[in-house]
GUGULUM-712211 format. One line per field, with one value per residue: z, x, y of N, C-alpha, C in turn; residue in one letter. Coordinates in steps of 0.1 Angstrom, whole numbers, plus 2048, in hexadecimal, padded with zeros to 3 digits. Layout:
# GUGULUM-712211
npz: c(Z/...)
npx: c(X/...)
npy: c(Y/...)
capz: c(Z/...)
capx: c(X/...)
capy: c(Y/...)
cpz: c(Z/...)
cpx: c(X/...)
cpy: c(Y/...)
r: c(a/...)
END
This chain:
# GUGULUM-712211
npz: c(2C6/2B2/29C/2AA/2AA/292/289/297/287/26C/275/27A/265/252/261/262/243/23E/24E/23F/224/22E/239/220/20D/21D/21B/200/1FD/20F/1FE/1F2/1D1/1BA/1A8/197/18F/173/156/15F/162/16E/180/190/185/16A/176/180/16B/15A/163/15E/142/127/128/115/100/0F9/0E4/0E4/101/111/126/144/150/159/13F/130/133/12F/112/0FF/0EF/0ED/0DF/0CC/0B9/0B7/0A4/08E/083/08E/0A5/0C4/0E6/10A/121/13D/155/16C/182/184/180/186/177/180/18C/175/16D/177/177/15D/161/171/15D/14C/151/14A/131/10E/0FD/0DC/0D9/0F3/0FA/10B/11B/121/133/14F/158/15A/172/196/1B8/1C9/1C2/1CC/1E7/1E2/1C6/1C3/1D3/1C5/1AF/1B7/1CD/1C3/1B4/1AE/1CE/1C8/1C7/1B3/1B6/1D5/1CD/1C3/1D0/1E6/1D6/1CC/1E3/1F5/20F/234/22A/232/226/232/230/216/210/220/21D/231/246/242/238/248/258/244/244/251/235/225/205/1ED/1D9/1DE/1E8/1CF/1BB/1C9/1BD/1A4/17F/171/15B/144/130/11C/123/131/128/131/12A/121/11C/11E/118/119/11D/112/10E/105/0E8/0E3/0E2/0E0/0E1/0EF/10C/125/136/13F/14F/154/162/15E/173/184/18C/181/166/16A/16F/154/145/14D/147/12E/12B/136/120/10B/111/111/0F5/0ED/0DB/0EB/0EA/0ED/0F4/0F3/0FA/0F2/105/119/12B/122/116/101/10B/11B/105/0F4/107/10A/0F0/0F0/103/0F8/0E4/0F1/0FB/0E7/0DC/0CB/0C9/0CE/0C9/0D2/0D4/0C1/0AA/0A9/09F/088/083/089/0A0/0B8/0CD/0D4/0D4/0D9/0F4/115/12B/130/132/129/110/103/0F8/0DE/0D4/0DF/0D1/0B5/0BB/0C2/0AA/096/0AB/0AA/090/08C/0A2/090/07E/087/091/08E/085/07A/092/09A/0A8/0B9/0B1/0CA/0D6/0C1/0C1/0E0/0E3/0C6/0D4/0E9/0DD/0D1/0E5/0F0/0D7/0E1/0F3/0E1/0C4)
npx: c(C8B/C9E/C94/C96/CB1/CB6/CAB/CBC/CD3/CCD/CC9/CE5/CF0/CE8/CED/D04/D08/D01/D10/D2B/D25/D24/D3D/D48/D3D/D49/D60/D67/D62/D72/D8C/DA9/D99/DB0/DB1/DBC/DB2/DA7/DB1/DC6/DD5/DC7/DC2/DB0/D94/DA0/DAA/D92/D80/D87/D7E/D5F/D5F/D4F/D4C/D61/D67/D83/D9F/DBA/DCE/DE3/DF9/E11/E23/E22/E2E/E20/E01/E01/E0B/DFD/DE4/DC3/DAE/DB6/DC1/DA9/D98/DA7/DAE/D9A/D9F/D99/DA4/DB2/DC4/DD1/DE4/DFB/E0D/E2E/E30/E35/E45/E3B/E22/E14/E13/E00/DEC/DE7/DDD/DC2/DB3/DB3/D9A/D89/D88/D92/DAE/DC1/DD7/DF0/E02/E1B/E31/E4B/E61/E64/E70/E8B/E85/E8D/E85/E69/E4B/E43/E2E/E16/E13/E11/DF6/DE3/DE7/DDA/DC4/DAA/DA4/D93/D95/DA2/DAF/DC4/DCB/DD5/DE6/DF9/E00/E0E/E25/E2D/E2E/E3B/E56/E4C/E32/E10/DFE/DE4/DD8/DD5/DC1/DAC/DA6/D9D/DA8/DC1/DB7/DA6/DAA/DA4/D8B/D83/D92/D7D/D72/D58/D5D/D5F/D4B/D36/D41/D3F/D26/D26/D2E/D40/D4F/D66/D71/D8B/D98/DAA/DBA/DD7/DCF/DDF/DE9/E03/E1C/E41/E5E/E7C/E8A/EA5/EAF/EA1/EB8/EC2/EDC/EEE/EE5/EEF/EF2/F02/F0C/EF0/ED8/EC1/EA5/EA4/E8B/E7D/E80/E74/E5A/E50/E55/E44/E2D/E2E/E2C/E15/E07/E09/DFB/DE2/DDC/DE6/DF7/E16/E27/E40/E4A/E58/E51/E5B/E74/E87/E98/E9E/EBB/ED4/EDF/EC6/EB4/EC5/EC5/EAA/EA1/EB5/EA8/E8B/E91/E98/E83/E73/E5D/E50/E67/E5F/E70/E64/E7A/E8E/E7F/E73/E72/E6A/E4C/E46/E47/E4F/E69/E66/E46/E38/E3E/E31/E41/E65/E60/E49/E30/E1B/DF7/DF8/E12/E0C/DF5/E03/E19/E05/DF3/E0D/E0F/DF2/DF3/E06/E00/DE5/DF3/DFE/DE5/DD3/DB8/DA1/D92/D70/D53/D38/D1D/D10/D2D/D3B/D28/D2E/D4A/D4F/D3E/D50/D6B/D60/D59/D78/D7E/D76/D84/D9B/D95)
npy: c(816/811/820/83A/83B/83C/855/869/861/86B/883/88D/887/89A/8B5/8B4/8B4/8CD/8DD/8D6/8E1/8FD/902/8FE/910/927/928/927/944/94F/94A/95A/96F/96F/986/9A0/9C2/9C7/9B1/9A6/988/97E/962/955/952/947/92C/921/921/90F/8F6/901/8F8/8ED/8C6/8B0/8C0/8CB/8D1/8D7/8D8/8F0/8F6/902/91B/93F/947/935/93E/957/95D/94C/948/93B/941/950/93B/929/93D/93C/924/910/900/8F4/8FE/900/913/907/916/923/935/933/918/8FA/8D8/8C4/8CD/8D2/8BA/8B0/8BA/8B6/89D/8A3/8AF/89A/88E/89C/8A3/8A2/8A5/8A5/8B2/8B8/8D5/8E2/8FA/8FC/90B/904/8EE/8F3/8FF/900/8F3/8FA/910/932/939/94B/940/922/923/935/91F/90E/911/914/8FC/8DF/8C6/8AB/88A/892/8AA/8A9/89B/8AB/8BF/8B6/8B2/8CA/8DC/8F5/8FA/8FC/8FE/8F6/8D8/8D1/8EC/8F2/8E0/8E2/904/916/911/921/93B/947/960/96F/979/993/9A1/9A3/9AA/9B7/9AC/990/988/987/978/95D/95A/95E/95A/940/93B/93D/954/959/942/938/948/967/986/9A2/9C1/9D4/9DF/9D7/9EE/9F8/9E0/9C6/9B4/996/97A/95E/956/966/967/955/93C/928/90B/906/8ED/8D6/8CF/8AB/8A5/8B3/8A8/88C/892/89B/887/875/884/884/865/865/876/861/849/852/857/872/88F/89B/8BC/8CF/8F3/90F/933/953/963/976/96F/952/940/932/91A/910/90D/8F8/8E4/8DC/8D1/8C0/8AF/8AA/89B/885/87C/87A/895/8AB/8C9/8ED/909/92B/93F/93E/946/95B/977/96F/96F/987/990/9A7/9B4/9D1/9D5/9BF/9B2/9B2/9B0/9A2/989/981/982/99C/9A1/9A5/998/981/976/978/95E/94E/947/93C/923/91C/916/901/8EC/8E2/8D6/8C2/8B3/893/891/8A8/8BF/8BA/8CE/8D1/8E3/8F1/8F4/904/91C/925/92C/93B/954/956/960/977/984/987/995/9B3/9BE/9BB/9C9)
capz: c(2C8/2A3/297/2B0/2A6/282/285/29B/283/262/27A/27B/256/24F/269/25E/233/242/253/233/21A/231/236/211/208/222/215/1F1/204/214/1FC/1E7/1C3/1B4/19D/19A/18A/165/150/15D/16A/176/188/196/174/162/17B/181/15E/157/167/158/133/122/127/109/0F3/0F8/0D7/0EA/10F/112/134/146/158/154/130/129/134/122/105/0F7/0F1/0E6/0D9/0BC/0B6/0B4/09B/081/085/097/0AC/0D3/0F1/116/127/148/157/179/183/183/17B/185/16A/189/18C/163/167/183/173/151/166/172/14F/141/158/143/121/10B/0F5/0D4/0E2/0FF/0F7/116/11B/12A/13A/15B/155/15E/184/1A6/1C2/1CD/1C0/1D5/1EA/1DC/1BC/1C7/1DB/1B8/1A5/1BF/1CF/1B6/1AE/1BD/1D9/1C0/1C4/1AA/1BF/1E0/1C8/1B6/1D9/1E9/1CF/1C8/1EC/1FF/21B/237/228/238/222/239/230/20A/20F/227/21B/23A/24D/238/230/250/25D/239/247/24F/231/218/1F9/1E4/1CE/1E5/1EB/1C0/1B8/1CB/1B4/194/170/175/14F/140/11C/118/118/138/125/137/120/124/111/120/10C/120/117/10F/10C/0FD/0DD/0E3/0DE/0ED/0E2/0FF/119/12B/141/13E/153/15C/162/163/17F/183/18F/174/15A/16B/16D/148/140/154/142/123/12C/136/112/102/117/10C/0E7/0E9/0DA/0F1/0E1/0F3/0EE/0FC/0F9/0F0/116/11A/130/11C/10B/0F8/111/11E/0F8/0F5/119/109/0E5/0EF/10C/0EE/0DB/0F6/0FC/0D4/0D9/0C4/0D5/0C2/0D2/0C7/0D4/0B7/09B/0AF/099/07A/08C/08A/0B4/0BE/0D7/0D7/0D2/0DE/102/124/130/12B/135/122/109/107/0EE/0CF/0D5/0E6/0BF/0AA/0C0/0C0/09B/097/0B3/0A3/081/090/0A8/087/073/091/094/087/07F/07C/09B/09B/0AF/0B8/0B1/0D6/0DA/0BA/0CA/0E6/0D8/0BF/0DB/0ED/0D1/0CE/0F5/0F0/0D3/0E9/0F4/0D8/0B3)
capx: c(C99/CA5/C93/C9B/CC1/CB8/CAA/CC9/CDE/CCA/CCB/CF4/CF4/CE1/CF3/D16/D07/CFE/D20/D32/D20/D26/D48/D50/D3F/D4F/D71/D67/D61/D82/D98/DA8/D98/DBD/DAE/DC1/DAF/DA7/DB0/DD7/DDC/DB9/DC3/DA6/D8F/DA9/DA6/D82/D76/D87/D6E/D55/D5F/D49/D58/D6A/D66/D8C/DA2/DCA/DCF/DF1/E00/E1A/E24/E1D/E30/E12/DF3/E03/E0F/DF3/DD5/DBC/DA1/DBD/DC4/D9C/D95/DB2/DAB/D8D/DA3/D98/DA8/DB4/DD3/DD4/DEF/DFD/E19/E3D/E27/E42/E3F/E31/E14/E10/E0E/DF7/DE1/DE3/DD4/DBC/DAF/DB1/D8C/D7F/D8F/D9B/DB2/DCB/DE8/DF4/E0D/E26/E39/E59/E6D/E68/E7D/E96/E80/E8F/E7B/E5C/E46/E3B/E1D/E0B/E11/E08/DE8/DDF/DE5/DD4/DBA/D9F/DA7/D8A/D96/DA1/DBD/DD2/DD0/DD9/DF8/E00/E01/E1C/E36/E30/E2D/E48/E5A/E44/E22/E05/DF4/DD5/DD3/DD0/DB8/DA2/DAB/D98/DB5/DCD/DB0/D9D/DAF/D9D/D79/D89/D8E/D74/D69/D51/D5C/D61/D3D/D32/D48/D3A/D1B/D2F/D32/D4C/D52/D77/D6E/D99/D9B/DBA/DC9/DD4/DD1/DE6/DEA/E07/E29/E50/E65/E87/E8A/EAE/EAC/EA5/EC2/EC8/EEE/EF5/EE2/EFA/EEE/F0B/F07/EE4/ED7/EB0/EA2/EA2/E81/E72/E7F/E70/E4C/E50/E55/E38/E22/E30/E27/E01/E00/E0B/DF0/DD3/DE3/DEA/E03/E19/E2C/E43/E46/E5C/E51/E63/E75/E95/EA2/EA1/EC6/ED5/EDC/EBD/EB0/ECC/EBE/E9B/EA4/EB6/EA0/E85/E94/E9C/E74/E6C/E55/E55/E67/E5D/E74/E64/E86/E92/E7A/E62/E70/E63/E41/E41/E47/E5D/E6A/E59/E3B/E2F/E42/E2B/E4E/E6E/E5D/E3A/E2A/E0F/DEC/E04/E1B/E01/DEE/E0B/E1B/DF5/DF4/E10/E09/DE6/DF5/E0B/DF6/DDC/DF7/E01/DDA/DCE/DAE/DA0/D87/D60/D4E/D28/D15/D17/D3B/D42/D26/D38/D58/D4C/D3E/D5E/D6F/D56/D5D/D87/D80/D6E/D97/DA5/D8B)
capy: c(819/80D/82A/844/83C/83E/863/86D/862/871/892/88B/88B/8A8/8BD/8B0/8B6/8DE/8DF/8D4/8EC/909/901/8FE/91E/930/926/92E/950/95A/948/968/96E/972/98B/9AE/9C8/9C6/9A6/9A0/97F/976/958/94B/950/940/91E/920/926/903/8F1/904/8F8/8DD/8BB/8AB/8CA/8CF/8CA/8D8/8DC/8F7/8F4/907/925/949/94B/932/943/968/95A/942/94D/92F/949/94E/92B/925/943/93D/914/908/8F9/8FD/8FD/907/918/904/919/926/941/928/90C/8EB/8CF/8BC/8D1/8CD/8A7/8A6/8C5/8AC/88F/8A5/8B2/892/88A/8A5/8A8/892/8AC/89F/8B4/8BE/8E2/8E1/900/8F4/90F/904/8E2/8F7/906/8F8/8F8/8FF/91F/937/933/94F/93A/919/92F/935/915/900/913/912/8EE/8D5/8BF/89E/884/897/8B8/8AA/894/8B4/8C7/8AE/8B3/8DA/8E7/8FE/8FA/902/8FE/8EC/8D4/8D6/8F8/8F2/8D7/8EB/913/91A/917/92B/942/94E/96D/97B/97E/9A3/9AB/99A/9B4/9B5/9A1/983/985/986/96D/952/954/963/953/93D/938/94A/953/958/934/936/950/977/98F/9B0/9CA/9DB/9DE/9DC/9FB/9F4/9CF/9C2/9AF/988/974/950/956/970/960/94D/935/91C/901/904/8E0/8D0/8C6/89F/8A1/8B6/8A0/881/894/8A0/87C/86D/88C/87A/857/868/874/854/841/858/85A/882/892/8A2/8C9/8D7/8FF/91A/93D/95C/962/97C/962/948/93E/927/90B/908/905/8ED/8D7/8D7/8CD/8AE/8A7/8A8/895/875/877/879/899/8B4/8D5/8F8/914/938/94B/93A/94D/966/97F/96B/96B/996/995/9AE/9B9/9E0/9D2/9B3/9AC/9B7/9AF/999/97B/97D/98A/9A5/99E/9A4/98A/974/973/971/94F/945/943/933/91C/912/908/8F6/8E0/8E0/8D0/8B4/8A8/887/892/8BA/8BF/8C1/8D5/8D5/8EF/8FC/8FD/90F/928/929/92D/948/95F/95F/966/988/990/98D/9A6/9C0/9C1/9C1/9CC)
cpz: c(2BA/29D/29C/2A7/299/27D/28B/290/272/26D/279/270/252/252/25E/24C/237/243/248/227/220/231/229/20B/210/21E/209/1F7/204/209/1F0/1DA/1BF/1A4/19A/18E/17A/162/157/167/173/179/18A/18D/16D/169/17B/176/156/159/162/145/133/125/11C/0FF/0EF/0EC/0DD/0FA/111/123/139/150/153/146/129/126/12B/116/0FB/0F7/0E8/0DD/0CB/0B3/0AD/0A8/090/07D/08A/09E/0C0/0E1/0FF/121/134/150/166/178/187/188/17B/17E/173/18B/17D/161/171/17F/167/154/16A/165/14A/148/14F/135/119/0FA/0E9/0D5/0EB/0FB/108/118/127/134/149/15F/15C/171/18A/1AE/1C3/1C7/1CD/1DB/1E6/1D1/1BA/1CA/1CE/1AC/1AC/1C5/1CB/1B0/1B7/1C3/1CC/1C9/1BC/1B0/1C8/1DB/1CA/1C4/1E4/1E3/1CC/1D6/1F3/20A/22C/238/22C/228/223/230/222/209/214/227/228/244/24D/23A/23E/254/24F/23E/247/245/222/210/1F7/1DD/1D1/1E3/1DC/1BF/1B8/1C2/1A4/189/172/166/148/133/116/11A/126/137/12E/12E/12A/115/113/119/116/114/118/10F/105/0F5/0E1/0DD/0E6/0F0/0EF/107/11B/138/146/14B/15B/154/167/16E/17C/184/183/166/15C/16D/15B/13F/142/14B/133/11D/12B/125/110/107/111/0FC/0E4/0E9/0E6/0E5/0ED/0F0/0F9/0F9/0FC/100/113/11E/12D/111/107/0FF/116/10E/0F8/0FA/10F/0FB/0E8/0F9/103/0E8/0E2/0F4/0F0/0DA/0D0/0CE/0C7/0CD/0CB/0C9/0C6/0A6/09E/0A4/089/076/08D/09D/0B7/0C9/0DD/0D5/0D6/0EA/108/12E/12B/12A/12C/11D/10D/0F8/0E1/0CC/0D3/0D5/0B6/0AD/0BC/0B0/09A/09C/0AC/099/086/096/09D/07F/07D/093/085/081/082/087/095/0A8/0B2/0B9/0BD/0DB/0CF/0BF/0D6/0E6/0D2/0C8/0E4/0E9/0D6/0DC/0F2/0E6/0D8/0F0/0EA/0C8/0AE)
cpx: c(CA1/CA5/C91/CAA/CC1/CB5/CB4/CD3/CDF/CD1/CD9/CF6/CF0/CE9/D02/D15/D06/D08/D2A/D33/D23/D33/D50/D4C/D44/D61/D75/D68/D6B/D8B/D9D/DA4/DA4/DB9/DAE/DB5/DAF/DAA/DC1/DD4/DD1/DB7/DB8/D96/D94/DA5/D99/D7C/D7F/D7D/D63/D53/D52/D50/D59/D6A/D76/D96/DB6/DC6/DDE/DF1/E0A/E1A/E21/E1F/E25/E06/DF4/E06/E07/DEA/DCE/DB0/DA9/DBB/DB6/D98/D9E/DAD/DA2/D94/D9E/DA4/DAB/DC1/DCF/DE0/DEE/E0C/E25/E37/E35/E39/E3A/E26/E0D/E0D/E02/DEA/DD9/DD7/DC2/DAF/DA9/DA2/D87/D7E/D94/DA5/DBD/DD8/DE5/E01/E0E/E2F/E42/E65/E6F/E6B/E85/E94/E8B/E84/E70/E59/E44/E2E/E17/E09/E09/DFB/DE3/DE0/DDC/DC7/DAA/D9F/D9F/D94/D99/DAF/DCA/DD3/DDA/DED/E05/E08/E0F/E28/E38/E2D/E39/E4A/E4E/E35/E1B/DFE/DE4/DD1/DCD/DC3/DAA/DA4/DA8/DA0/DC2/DC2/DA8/D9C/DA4/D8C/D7A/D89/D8A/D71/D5E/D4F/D5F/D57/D32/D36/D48/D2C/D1D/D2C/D3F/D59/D5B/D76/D7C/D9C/DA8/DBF/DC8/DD9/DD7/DE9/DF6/E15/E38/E58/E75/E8F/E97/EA8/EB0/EB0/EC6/ED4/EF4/EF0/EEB/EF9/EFB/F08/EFB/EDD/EC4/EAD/E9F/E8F/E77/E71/E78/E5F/E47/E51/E4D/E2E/E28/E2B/E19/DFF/E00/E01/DE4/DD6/DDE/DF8/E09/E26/E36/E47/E54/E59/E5A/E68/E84/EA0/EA5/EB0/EC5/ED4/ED3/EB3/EB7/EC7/EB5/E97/EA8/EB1/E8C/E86/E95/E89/E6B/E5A/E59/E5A/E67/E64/E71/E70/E8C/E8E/E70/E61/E67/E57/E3D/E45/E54/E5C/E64/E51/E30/E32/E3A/E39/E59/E6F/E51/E39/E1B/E04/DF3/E0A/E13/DFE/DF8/E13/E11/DF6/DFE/E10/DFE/DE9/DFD/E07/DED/DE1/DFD/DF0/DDA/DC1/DA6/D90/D7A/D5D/D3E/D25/D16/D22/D3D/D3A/D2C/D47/D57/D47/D46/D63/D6F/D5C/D6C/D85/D7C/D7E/D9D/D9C/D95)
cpy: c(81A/81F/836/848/83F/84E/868/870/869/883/897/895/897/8B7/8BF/8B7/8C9/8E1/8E0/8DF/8F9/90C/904/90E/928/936/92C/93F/956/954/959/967/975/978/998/9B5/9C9/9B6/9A1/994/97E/965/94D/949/944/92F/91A/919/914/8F9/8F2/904/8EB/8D1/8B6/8B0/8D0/8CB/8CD/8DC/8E4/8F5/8FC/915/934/94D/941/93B/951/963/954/942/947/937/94C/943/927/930/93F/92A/90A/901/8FB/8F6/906/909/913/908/91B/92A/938/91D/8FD/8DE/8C3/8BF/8CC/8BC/8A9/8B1/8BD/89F/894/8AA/8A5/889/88F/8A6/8A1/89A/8A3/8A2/8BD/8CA/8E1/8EC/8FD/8FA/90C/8F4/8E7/8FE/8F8/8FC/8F8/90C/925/935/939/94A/931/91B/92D/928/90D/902/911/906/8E6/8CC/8B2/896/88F/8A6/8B0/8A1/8A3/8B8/8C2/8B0/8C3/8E1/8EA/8F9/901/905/8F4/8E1/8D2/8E1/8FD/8EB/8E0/8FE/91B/91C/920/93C/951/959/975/983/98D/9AD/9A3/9AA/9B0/9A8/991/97A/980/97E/95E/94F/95E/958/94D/93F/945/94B/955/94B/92B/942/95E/980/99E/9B3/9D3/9D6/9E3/9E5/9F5/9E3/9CB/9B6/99F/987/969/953/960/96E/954/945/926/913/8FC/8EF/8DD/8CB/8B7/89A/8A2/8AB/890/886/897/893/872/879/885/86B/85B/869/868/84A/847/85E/868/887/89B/8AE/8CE/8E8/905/927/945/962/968/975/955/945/92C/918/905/904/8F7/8DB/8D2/8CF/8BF/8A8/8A0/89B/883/872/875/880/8A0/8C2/8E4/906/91F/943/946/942/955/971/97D/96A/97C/998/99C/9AF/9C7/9E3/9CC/9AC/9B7/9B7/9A6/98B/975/98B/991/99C/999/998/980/96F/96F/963/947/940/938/928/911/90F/8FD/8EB/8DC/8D1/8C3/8AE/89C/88D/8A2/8B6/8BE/8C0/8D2/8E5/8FC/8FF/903/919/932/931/93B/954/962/966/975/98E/990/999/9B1/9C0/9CB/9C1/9C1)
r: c(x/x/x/x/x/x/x/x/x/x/x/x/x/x/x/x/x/x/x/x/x/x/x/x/x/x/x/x/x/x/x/x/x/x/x/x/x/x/x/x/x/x/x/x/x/x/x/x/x/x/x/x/x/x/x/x/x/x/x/x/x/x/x/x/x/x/x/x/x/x/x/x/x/x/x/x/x/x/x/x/x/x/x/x/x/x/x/x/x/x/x/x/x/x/x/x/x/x/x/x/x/x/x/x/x/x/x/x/x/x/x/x/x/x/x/x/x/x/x/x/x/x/x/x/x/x/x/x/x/x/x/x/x/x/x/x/x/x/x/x/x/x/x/x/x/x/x/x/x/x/x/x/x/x/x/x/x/x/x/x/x/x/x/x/x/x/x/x/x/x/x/x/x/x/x/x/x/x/x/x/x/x/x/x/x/x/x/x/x/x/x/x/x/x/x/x/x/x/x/x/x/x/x/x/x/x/x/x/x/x/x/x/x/x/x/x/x/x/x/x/x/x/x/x/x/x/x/x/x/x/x/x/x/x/x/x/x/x/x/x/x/x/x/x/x/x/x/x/x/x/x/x/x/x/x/x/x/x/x/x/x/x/x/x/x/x/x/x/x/x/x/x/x/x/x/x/x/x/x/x/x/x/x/x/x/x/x/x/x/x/x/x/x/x/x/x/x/x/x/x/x/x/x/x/x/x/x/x/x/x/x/x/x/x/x/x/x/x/x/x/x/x/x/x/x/x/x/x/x/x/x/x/x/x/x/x/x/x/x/x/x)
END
């Protein structure tokens, strides 16, 4: 009898381990690869190809919302500096997601600074769900997802549905591609590092200027500044520097420079605003914006530069590398030039 019940309940397990595995790769299946045509804003690369780095080869972790991922491109950073690292981003990225993305990282990575691009201090609300969809989907199942997923989901949205996509997901069986089907046995590894390269250039762009953006009494979210201060505390526990950054942004004026200057200043980080000196940097405006919000390739390189001296000149001690990540490293590199010679 003992050992009747004992093969029953191997047979359970077996069944239930089948059931599991099919499950998960069915999900991987329908969830959408958020990956438009060419290099713009390949979403689900971008998350993936985290995963697929080495662990503790990381030397900065950048964070933030889409003026992250276009604007900072770590394959700069690493050729001018040997410095390495990876754009952990997502499309209006709330500085709740950025702590609980940080927690996550910090399993893997054990970086000297953390670069924080900050303009969404100033978000309300919830993102969108095809946002969220895209920050979260591609994120394993952890504690710090299901945290993150509590404080960044919309009105209306299942939690189930993130946990299990299968429920969100299943109407797709209809209309699976190709590339649904490759994907699940693809290269997961993102040789851009996070970053989305574009190449395309906005036409008539007015001439930055904080001074004529007029935001007057725009105010920080309470919340943001209490996650931006708990991602604070995380550095200071794992002695990394925290940066905070703003990139070149039409919408960006004076007061919210203002906000972030002396919200800087209470938390004693450093804050580097490039609306302040892009032009000093060569970045124009008929040049190097994809639009009013982010930069195109152009841009992306000349921030980067500056970027990487500057984090260069905040480490304690100049990285080393093994052998195989500078390999690594160096034939990225080679594939972003097949972009851009």
């Amino acid at each position: 009898m003992k050992a009747n019940a004992l093969k029953k309940a191997g047979r359970c397990m077996i069944f239930s381990a089948i059931i599991g595995v099919l499950v998960f790769f069915l999900q991987r299946l329908l969830i959408p690869k958020w990956e438009p045509d060419g290099l713009w804003e390949p979403v689900t690369s971008m998350i993936d190809g985290f995963y697929e780095e080495e662990k503790q080869t990381m030397d900065v972790i950048y964070l933030g919302s889409s003026n992250a991922f276009y604007d900072i491109n770590p394959l700069i950073v690493y050729e001018e500096y040997g410095i390495t690292g990876y754009v952990l981003g997502s499309g209006e990225q709330r500085i709740a997601c950025s702590y609980y993305y940080l927690q996550e990282i910090l399993k893997r990575q054990s970086p000297q600074i953390v670069v924080l691009d900050c303009l969404s201090v100033y978000a309300t609300g919830s993102p969108e769900e095809e946002q969220n969809r895209k920050a979260y989907d591609y994120m394993p199942l952890t504690r710090e997802k299901v945290a993150s997923l509590k404080e960044n989901m919309g009105e209306g949205e299942s939690l189930v549905s993130y946990l299990f996509p299968l429920v969100r997901y299943h109407g797709r069986i209809w209309e699976l591609s190709g590339r649904d089907f490759t994907y699940l046995g693809a290269d997961r590894h993102y040789p851009l590092k996070g970053y989305a390269y574009s190449d395309k250039t906005a036409d008539g762009l007015p001439t930055l200027n904080m001074d004529v953006v007029l935001h007057e009494g725009i105010r920080m979210d309470e919340r943001n500044i209490t996650y931006l201060e708990k991602i604070k505390q995380l550095c200071d526990e794992n002695r990394i520097t925290l940066v905070l950054i703003k990139t070149p942004n039409i919408e960006w004026g004076r007061y919210e420079h203002d906000g972030i200057s002396q919200l800087a200043q209470q938390l004693g980080v450093p804050f580097v605003d490039y609306n302040t000196f892009y032009a000093e940097l060569g970045i124009t405006e008929q040049t190097c914006f994809l639009d009013g919000a982010h930069l195109n390739y152009r841009g992306a390189e000349k921030l980067s530069r500056h970027l990487g001296e500057y984090v260069s000149s905040m480490m304690e001690e100049h990285p080393a590398h093994t052998a195989e990540t500078k390999q690594e490293w160096d034939a990225d590199c080679a594939y972003y030039r097949t972009f851009y010679p």
